[in-house]
Phi, psi and omega in degrees: 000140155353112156294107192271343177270355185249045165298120169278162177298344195257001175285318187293321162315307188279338166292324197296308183317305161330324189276294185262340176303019144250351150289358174278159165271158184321289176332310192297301200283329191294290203284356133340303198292323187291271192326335194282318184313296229274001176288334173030176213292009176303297199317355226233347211262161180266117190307344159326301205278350173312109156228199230261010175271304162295342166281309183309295172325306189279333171265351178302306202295343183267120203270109183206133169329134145342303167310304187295315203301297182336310208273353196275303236267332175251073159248288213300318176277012166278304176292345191277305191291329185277007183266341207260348175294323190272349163082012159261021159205175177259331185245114181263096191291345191310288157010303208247025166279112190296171114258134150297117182278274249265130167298103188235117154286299171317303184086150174263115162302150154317146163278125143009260179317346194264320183287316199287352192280302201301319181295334200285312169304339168356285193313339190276122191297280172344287165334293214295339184258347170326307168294338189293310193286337183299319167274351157252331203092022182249144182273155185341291173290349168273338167296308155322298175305353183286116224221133204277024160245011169243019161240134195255087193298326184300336175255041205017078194204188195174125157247114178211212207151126164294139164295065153252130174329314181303312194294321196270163203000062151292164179256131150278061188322156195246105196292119176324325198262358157280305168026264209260002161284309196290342182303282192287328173275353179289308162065219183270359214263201178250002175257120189293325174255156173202142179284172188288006181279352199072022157246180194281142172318147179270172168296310187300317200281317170309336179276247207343326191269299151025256187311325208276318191290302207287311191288353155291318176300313177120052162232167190253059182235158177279138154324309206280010166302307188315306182307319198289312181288324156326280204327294232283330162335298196276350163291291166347281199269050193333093190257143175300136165002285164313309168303299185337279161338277204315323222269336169258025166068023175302182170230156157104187157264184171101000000 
């Protein structure tokens, strides 16, 4: 039999489809198959290794109406529920995929002023890590994965990366004014983020304090803002495009 858990997403498509393409309409099974394109190398990946940092990353990157992204997001969660029916995966990350209803190409970055609020908050574990991502560029979930054997303070760097090609195990230089933030918050332990029991933060539970931070200040922002304000930083202060790319792991042009 199959080893149905290291099933990549676009196999798990194609068994569902199987599964279902006779009840479906020409129309239905059309626009499946479109969304199955548009899966780009995510189809390549074992769906285990998906998560909910990474759907988000892949629907942000896609230029489509709202309408059309909705119809993206439910093929992915059709395939995410028939994988968690076959027991090879547990969580349908799928869910917690945002669509912007307003087309924002841009996305809003942080302000000045927003940033210096988050420095004034420091002493708050939220704050501090917020700034860790506004100064690397890194997304949520690799910051979760960040482990005191992949960060190298003395040289000031750090490596991870989600398994997207571009992305994994990049080197992430440690911005001099972060320092002694990521210094202190790793401290001895072996996760960087950590719940107060000291184990490592879940994805949900970092969205959640997340949100709990921004409705406090009263601001409107996505995680995935933190990355878009890295960019534009690190454009500020002109560093070229290509290093741009390398160092927050895009791929690709753009």
């Amino acid at each position: 039999s199959v080893d149905m858990r290291n099933l990549t997403l676009g196999e798990v498509y194609d068994k569902w489809m199987s599964r279902n393409e006779h009840k479906l309409s020409k129309n239905a099974i059309n626009a499946h198959n479109m969304a199955k394109m548009r899966f780009g190398n995510m189809a390549k990946v074992p769906i285990w290794k998906i998560k909910a940092d990474q759907l988000q990353d892949w629907m942000d990157s896609i230029d489509l109406k709202p309408s059309s992204k909705i119809r993206l997001k439910s093929t992915m969660n059709q395939v995410f529920n028939y994988a968690i029916k076959n027991d090879i995966i547990t969580t349908n990350y799928s869910q917690y995929i945002e669509i912007d209803e307003k087309i924002e190409k841009t996305g809003k970055i942080f302000t000045d002023e927003e940033i210096q609020t988050l420095w004034d908050n420091v002493h708050e574990p939220t704050c501090r890590w917020i700034l860790i991502l506004i100064y690397t560029g890194m997304r949520i979930g690799e910051l979760l994965q960040m482990t005191s054997s992949t960060m190298f303070l003395s040289s000031n760097y750090m490596v991870g990366g989600l398994k997207t090609e571009a992305g994994k195990d990049r080197v992430i230089p440690i911005h001099d004014e972060i320092m002694p933030l990521v210094t202190e918050q790793l401290g001895r332990a072996k996760f960087l983020m950590r719940n107060t029991k000291g184990n490592k933060l879940t994805y949900q539970t970092a969205l959640r304090h997340f949100d709990s931070t921004m409705e406090k200040f009263g601001w409107e922002h996505k995680p995935h803002d933190t990355r878009k304000t890295a960019v534009s930083l690190m454009h500020k202060a002109g560093i070229p495009i290509e290093t741009i790319r390398i160092i927050v792991g895009h791929s690709g042009k753009g």
